[in-house]
PDBQT receptor file of N, H, CA, C and O in Angstrom, charges set to zero:
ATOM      1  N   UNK A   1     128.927 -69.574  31.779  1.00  0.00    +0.000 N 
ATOM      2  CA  UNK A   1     128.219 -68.678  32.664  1.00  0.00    +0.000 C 
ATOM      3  C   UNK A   1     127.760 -69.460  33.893  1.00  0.00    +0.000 C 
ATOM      4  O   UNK A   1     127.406 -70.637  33.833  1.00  0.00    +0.000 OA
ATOM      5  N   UNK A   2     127.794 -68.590  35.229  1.00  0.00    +0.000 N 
ATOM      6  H   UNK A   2     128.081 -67.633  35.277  1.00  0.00    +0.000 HD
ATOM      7  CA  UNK A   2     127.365 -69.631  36.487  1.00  0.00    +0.000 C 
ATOM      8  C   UNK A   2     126.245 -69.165  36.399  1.00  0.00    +0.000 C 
ATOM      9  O   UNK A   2     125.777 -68.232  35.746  1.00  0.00    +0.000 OA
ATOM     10  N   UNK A   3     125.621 -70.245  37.466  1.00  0.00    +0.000 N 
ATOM     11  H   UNK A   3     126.002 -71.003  37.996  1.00  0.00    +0.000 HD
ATOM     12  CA  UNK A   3     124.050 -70.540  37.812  1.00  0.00    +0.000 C 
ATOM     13  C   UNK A   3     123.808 -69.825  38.790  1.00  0.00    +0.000 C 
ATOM     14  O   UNK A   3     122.782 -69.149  38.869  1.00  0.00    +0.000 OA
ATOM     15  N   UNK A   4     125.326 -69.890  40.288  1.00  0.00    +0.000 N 
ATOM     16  H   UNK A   4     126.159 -70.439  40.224  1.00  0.00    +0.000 HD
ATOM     17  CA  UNK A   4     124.763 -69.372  40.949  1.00  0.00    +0.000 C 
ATOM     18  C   UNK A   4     125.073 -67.547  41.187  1.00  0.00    +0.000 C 
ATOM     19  O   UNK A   4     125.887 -66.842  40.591  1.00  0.00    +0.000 OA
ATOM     20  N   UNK A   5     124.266 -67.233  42.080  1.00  0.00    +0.000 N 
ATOM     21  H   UNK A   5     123.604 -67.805  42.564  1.00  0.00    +0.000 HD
ATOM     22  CA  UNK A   5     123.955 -65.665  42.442  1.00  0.00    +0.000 C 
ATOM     23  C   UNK A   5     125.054 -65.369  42.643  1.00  0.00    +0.000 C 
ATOM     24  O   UNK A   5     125.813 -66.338  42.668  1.00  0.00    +0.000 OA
ATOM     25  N   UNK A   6     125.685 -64.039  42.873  1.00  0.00    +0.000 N 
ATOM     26  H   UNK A   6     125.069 -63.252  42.853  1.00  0.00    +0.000 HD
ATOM     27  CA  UNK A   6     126.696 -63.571  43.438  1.00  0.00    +0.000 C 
ATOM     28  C   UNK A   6     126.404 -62.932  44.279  1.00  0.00    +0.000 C 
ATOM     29  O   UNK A   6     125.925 -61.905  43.798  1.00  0.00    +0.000 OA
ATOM     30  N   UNK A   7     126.387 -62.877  46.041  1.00  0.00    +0.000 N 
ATOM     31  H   UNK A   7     126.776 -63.712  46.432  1.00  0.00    +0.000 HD
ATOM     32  CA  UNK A   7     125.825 -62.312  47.004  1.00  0.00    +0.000 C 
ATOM     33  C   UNK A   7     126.433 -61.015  47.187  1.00  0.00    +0.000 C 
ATOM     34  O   UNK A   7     126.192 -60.543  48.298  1.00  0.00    +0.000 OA
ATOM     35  N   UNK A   8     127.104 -60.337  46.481  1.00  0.00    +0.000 N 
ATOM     36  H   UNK A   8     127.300 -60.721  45.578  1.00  0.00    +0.000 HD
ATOM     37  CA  UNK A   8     127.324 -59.212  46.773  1.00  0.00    +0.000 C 
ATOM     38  C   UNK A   8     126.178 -58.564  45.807  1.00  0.00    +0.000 C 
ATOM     39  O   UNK A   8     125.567 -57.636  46.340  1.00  0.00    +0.000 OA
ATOM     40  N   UNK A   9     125.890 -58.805  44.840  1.00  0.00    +0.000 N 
ATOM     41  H   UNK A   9     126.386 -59.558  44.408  1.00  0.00    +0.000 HD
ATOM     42  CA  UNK A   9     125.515 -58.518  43.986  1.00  0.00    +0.000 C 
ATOM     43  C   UNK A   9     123.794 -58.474  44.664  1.00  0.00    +0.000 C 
ATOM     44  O   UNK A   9     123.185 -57.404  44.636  1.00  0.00    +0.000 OA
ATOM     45  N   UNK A  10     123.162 -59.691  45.225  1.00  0.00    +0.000 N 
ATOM     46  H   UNK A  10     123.657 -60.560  45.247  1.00  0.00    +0.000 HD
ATOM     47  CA  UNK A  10     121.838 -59.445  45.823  1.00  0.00    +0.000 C 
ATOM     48  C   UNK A  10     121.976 -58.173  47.113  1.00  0.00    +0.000 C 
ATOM     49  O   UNK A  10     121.154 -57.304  47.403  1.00  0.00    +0.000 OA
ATOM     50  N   UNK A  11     123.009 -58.388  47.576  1.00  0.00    +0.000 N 
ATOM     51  H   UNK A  11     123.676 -59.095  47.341  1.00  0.00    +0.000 HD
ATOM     52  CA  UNK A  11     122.999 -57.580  48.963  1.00  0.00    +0.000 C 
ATOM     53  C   UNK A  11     123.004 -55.953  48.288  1.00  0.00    +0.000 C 
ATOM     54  O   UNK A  11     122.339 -55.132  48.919  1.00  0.00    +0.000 OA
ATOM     55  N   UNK A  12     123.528 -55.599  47.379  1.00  0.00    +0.000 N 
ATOM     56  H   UNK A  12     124.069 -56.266  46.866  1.00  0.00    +0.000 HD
ATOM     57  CA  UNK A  12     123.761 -54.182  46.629  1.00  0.00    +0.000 C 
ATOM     58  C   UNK A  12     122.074 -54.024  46.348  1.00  0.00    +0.000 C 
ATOM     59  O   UNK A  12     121.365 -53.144  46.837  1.00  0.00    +0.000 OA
ATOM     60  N   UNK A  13     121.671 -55.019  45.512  1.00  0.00    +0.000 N 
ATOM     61  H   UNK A  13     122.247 -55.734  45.116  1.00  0.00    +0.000 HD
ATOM     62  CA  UNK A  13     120.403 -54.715  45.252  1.00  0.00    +0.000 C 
ATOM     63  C   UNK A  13     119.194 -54.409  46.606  1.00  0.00    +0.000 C 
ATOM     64  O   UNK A  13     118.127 -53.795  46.566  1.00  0.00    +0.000 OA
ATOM     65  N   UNK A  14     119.467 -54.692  47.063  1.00  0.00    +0.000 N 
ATOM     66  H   UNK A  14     120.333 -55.190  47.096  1.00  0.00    +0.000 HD
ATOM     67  CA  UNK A  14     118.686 -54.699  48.338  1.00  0.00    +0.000 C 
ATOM     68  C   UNK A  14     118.738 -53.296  49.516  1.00  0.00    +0.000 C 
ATOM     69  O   UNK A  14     117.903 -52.775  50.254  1.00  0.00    +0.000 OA
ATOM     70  N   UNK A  15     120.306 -53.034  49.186  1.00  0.00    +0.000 N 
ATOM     71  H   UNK A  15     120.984 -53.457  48.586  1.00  0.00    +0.000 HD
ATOM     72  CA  UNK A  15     120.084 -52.129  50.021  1.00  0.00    +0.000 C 
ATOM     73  C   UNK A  15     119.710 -50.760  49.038  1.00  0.00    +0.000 C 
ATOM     74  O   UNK A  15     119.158 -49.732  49.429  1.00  0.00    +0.000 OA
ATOM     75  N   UNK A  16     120.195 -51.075  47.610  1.00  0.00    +0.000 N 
ATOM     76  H   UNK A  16     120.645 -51.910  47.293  1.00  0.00    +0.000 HD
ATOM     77  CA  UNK A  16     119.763 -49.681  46.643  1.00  0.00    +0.000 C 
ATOM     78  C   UNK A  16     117.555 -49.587  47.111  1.00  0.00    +0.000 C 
ATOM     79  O   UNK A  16     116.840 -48.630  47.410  1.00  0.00    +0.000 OA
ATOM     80  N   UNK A  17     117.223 -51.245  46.916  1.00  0.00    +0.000 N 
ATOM     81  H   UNK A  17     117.804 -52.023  46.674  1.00  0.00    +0.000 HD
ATOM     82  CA  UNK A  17     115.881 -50.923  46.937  1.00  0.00    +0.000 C 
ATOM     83  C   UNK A  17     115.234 -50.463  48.281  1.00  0.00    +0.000 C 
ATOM     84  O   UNK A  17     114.138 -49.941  48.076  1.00  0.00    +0.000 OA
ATOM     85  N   UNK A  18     115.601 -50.504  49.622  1.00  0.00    +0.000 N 
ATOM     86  H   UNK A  18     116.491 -50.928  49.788  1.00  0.00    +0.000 HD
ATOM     87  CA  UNK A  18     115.603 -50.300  50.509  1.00  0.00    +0.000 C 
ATOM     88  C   UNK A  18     115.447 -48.704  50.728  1.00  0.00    +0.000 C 
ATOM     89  O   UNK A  18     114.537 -48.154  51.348  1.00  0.00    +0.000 OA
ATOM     90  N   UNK A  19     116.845 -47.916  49.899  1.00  0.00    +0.000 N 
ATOM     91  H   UNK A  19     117.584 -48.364  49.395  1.00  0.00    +0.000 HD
ATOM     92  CA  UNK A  19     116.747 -46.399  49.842  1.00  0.00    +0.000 C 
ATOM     93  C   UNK A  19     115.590 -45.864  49.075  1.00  0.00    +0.000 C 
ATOM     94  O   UNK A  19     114.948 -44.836  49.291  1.00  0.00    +0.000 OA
ATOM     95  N   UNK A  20     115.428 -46.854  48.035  1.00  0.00    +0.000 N 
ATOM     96  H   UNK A  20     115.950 -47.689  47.860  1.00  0.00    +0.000 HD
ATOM     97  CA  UNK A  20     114.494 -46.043  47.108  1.00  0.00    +0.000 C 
ATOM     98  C   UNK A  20     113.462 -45.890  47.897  1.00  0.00    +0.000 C 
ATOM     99  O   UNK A  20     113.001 -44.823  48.304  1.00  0.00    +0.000 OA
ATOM    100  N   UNK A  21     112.955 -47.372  48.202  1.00  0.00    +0.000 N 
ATOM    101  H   UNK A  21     113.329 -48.238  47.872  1.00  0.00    +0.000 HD
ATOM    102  CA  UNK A  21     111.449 -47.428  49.146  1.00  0.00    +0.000 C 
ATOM    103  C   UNK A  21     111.733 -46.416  50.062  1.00  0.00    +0.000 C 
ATOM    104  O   UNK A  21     110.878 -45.551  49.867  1.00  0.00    +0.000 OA
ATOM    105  N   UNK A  22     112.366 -46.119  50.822  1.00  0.00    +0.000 N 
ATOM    106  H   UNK A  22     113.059 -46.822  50.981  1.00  0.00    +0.000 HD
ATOM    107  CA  UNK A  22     112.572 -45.133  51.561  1.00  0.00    +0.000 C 
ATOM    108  C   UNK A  22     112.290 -43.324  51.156  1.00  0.00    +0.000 C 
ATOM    109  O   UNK A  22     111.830 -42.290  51.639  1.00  0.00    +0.000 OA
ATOM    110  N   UNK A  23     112.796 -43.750  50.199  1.00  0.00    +0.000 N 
ATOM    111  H   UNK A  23     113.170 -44.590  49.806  1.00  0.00    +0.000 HD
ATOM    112  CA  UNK A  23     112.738 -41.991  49.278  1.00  0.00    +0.000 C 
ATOM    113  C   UNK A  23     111.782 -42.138  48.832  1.00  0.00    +0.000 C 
ATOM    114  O   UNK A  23     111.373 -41.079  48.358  1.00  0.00    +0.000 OA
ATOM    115  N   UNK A  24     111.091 -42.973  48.694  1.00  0.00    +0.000 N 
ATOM    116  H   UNK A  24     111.424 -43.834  49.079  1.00  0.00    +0.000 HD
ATOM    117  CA  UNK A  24     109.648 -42.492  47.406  1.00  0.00    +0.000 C 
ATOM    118  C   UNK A  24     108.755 -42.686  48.708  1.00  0.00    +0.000 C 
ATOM    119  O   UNK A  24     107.653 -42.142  48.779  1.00  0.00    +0.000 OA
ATOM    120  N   UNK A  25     109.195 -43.375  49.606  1.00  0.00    +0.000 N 
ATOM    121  H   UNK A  25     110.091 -43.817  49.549  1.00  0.00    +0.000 HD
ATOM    122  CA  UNK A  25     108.022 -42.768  50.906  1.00  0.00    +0.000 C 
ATOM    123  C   UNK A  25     107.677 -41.891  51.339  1.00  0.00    +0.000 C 
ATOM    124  O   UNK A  25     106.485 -41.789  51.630  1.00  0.00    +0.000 OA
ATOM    125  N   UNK A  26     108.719 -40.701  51.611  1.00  0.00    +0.000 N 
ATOM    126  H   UNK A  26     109.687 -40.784  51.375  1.00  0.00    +0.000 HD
ATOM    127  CA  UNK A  26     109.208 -39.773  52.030  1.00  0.00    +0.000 C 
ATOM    128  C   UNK A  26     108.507 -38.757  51.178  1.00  0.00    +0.000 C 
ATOM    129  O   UNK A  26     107.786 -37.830  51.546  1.00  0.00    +0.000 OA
ATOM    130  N   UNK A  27     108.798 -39.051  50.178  1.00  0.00    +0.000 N 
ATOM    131  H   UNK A  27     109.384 -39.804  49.879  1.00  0.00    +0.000 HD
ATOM    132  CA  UNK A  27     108.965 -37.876  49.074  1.00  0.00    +0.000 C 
ATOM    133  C   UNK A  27     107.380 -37.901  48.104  1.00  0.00    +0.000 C 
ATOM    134  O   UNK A  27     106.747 -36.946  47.653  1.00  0.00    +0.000 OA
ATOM    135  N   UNK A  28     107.117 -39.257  48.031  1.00  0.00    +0.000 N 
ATOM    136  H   UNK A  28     107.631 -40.033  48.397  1.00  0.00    +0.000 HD
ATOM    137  CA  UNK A  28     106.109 -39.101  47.403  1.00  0.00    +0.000 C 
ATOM    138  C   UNK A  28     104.930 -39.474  48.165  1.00  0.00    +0.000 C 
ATOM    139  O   UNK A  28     103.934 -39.183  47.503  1.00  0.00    +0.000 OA
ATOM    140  N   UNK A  29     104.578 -40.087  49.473  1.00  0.00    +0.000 N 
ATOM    141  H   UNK A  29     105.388 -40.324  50.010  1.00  0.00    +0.000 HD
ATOM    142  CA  UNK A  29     103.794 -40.232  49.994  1.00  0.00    +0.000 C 
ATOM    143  C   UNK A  29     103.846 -39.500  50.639  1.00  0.00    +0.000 C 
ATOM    144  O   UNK A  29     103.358 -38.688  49.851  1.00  0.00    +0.000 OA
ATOM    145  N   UNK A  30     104.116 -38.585  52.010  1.00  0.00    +0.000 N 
ATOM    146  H   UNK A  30     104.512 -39.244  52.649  1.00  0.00    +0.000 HD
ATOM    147  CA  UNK A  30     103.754 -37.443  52.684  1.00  0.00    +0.000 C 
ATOM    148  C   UNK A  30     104.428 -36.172  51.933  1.00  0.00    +0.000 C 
ATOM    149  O   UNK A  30     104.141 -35.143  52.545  1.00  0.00    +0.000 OA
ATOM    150  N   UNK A  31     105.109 -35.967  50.975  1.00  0.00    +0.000 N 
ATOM    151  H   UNK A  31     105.342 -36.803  50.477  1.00  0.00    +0.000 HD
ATOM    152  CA  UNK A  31     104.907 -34.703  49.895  1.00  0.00    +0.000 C 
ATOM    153  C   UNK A  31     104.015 -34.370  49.628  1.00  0.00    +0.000 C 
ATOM    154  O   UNK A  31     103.477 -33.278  49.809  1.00  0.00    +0.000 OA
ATOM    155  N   UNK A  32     103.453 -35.905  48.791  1.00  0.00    +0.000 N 
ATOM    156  H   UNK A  32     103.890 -36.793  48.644  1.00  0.00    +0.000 HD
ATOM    157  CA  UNK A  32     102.086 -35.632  47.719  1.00  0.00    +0.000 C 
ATOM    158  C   UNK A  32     101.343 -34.899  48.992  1.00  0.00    +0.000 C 
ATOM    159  O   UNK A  32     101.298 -33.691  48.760  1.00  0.00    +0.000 OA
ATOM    160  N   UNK A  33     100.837 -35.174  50.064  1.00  0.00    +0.000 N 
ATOM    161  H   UNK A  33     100.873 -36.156  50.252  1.00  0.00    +0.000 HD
ATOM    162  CA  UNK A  33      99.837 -34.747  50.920  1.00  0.00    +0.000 C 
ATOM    163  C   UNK A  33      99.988 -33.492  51.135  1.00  0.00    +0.000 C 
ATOM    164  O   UNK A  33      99.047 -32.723  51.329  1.00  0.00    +0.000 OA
ATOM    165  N   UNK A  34     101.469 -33.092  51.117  1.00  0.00    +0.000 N 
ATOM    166  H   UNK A  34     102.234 -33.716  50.959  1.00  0.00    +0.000 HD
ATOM    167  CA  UNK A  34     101.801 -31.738  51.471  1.00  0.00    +0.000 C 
ATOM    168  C   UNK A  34     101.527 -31.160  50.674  1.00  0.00    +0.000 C 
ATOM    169  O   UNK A  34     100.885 -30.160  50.994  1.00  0.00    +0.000 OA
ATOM    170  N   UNK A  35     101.768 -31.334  49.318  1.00  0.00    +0.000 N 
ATOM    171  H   UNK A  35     102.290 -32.147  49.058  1.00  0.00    +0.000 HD
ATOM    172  CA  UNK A  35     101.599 -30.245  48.515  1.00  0.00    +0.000 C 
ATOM    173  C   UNK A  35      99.892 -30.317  48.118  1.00  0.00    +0.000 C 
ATOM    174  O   UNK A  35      99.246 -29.316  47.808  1.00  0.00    +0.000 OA
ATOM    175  N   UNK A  36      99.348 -31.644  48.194  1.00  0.00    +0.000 N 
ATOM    176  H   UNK A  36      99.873 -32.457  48.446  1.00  0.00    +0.000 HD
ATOM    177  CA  UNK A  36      97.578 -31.211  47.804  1.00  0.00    +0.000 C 
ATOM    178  C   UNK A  36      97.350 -30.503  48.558  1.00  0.00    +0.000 C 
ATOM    179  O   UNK A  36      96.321 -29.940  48.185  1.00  0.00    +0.000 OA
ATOM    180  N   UNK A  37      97.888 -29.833  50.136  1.00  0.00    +0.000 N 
ATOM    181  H   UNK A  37      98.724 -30.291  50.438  1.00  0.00    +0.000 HD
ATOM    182  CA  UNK A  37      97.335 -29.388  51.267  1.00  0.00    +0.000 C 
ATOM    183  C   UNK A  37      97.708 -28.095  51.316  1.00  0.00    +0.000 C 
ATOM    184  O   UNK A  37      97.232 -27.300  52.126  1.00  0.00    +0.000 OA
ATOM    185  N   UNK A  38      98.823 -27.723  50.215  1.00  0.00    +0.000 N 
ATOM    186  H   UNK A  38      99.210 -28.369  49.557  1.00  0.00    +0.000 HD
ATOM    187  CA  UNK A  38      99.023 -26.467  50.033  1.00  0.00    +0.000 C 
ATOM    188  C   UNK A  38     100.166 -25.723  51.086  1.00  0.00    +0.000 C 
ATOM    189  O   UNK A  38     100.419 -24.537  51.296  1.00  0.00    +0.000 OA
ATOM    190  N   UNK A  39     100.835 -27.237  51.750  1.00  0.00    +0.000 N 
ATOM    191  H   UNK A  39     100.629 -28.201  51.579  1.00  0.00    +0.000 HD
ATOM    192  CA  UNK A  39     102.076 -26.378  52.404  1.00  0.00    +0.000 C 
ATOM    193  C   UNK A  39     103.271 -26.795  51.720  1.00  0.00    +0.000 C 
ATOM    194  O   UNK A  39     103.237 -27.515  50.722  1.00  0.00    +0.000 OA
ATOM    195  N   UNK A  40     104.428 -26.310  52.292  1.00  0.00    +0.000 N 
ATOM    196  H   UNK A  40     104.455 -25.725  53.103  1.00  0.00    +0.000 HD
ATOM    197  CA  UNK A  40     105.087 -26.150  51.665  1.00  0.00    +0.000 C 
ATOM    198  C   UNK A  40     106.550 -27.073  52.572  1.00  0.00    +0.000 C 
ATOM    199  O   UNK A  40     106.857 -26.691  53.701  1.00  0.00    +0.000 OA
ATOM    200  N   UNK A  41     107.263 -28.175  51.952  1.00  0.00    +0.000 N 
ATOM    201  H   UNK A  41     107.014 -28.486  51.035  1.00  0.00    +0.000 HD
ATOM    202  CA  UNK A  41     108.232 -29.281  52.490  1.00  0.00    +0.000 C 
ATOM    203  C   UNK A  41     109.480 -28.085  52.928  1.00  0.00    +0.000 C 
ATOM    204  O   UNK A  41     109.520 -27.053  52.257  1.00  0.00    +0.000 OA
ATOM    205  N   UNK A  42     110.172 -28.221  53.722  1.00  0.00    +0.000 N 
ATOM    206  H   UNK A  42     110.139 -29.059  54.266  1.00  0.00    +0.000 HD
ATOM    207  CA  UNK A  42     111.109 -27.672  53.885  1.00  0.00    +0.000 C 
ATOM    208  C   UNK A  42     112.666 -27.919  54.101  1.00  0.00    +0.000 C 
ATOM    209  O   UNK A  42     113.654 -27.190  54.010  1.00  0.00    +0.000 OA
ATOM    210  N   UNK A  43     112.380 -29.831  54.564  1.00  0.00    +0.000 N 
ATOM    211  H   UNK A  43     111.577 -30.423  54.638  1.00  0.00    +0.000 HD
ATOM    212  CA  UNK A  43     113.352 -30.518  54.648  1.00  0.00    +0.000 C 
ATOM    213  C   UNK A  43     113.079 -32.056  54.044  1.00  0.00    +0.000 C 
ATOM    214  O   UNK A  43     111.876 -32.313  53.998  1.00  0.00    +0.000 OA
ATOM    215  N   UNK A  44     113.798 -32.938  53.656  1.00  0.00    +0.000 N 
ATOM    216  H   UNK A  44     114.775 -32.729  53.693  1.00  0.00    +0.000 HD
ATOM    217  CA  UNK A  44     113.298 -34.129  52.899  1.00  0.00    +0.000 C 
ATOM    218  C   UNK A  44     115.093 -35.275  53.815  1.00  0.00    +0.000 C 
ATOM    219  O   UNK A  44     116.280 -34.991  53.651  1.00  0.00    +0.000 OA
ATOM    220  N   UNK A  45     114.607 -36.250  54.516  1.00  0.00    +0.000 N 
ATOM    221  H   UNK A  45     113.643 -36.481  54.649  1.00  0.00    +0.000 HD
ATOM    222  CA  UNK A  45     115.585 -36.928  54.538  1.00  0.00    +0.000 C 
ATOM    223  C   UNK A  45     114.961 -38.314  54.449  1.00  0.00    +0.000 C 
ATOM    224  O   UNK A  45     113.844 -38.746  54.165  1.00  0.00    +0.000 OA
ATOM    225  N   UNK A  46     116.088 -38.817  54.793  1.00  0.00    +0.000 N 
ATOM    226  H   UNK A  46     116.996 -38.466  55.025  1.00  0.00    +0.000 HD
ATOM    227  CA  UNK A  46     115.202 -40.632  54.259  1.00  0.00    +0.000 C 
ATOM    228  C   UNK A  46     114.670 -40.971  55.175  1.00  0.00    +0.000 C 
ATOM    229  O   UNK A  46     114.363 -42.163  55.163  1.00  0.00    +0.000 OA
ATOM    230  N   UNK A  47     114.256 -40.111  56.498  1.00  0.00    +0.000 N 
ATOM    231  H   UNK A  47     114.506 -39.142  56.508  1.00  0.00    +0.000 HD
ATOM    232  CA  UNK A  47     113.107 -40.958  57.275  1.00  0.00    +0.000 C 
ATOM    233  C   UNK A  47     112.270 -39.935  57.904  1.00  0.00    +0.000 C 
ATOM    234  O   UNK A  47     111.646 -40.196  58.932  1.00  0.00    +0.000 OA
ATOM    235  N   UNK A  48     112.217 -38.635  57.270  1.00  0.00    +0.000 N 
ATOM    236  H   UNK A  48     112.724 -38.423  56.435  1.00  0.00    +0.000 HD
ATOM    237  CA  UNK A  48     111.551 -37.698  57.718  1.00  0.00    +0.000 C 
ATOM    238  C   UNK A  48     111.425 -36.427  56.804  1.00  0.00    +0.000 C 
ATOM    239  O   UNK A  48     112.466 -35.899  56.415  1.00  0.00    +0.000 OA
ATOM    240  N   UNK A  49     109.848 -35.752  56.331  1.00  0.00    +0.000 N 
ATOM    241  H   UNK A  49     109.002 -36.181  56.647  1.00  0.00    +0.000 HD
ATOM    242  CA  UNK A  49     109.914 -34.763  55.991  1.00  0.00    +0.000 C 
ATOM    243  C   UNK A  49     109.079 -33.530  56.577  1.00  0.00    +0.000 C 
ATOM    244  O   UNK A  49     107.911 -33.430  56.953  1.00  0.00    +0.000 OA
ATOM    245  N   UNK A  50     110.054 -32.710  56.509  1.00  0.00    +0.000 N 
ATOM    246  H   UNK A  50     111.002 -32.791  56.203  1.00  0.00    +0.000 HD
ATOM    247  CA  UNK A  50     109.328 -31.075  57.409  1.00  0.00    +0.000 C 
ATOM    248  C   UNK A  50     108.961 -30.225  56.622  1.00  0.00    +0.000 C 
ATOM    249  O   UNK A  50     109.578 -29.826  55.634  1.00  0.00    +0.000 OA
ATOM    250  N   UNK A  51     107.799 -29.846  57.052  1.00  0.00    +0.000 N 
ATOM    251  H   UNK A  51     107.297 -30.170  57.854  1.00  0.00    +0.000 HD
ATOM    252  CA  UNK A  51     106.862 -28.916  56.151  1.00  0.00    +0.000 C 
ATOM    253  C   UNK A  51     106.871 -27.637  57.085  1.00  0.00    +0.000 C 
ATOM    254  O   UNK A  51     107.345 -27.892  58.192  1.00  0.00    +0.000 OA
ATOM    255  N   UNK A  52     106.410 -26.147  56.892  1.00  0.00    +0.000 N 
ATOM    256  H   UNK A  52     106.025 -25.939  55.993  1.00  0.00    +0.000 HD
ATOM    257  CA  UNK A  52     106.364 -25.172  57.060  1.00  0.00    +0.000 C 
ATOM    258  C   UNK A  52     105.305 -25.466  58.699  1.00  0.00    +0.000 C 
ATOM    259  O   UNK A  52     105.646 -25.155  59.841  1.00  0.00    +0.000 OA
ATOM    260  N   UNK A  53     104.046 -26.123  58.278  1.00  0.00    +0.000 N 
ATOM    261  H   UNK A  53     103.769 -26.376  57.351  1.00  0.00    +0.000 HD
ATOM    262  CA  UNK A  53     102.990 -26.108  59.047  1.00  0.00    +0.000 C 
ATOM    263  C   UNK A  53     103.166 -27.307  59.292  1.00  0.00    +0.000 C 
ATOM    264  O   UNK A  53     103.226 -28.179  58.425  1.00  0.00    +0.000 OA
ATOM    265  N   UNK A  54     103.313 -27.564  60.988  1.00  0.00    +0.000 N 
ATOM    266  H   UNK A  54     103.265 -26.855  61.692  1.00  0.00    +0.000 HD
ATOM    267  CA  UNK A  54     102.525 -29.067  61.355  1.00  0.00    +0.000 C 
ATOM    268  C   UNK A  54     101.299 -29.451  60.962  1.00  0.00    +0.000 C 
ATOM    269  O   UNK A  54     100.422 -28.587  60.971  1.00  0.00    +0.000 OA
ATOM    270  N   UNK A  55     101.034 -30.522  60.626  1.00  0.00    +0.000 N 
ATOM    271  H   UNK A  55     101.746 -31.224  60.619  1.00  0.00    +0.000 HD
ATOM    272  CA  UNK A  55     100.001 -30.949  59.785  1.00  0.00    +0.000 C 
ATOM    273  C   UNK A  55      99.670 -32.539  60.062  1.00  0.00    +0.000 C 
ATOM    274  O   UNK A  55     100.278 -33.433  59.473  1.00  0.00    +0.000 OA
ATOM    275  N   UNK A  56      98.918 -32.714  60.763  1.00  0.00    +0.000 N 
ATOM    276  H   UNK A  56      98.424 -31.987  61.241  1.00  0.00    +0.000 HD
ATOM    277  CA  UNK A  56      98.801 -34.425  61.067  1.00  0.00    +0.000 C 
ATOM    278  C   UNK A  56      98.462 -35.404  59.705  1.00  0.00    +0.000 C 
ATOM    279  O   UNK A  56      98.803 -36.586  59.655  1.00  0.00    +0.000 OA
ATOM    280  N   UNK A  57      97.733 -34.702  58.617  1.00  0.00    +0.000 N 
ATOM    281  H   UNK A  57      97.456 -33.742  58.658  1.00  0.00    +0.000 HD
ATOM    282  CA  UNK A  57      97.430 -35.112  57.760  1.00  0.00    +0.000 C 
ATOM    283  C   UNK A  57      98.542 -35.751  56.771  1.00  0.00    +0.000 C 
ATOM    284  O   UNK A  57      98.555 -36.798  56.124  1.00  0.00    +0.000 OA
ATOM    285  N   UNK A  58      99.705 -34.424  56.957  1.00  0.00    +0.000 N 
ATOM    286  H   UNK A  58      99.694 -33.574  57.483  1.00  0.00    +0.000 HD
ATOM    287  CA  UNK A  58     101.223 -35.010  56.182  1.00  0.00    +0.000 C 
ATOM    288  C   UNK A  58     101.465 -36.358  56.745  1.00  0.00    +0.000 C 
ATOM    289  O   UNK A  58     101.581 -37.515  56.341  1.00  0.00    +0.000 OA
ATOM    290  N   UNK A  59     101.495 -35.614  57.993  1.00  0.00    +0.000 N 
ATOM    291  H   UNK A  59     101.401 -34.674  58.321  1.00  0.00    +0.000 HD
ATOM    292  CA  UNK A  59     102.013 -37.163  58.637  1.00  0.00    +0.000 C 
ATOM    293  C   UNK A  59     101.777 -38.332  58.647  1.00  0.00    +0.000 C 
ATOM    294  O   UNK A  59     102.584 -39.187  59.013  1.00  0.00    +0.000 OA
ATOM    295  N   UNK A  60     100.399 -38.594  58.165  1.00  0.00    +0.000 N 
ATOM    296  H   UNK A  60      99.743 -37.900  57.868  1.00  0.00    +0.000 HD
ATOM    297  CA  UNK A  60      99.384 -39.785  57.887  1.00  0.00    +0.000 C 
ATOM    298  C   UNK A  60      99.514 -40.431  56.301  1.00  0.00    +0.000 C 
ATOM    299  O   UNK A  60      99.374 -41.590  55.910  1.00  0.00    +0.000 OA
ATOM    300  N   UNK A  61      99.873 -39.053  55.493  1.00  0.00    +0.000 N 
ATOM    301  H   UNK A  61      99.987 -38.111  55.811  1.00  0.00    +0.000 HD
ATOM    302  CA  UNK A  61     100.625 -39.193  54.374  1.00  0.00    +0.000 C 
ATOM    303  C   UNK A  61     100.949 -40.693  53.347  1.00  0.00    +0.000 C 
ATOM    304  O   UNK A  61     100.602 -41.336  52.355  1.00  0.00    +0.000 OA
ATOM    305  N   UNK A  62     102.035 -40.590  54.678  1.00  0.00    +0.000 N 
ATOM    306  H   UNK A  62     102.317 -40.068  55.483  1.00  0.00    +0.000 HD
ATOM    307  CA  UNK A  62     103.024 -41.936  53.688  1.00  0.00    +0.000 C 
ATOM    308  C   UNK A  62     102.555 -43.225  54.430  1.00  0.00    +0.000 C 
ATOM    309  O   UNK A  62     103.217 -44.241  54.646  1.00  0.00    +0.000 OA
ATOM    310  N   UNK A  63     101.110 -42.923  54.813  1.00  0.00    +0.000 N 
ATOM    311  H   UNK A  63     100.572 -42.098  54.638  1.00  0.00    +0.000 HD
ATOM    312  CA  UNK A  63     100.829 -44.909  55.275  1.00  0.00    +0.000 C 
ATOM    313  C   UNK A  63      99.729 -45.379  54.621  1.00  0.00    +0.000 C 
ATOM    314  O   UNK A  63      98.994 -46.264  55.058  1.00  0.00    +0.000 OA
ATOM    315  N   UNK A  64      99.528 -44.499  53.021  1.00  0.00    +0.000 N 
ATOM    316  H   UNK A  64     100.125 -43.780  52.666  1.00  0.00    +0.000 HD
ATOM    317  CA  UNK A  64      98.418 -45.217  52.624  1.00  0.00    +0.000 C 
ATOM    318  C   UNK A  64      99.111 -46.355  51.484  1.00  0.00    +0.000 C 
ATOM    319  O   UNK A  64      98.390 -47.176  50.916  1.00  0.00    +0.000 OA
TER     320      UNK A  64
């Protein structure tokens, strides 16, 4: 068995964790806000989500 890394293998990992962080930003940090706030998401992409009502609060969301 080798010692060393296989760089395809770190670079895969990196960009899978990259999406996730991305999606669970998205999705679970200005969601969660949306939905305690009682509106409703309407679009979800990996660097933006749209809710029914502008809402500065969503938007503030995903930076805690």
């Amino acid at each position: 068995m080798s010692d060393r890394h296989d760089k395809l293998t770190i670079i895969s990992m990196a960009v899978i964790t990259a999406a996730l962080a991305s999606a669970l930003h998205e999705g679970v940090g200005h969601g969660m806000v949306a939905w305690m706030r009682g509106d409703v998401p309407t679009e979800l992409t990996s660097n933006h989500l749209s809710t029914l009502r502008p809402d500065k609060w969503v938007d503030a969301g995903g930076r805690w």
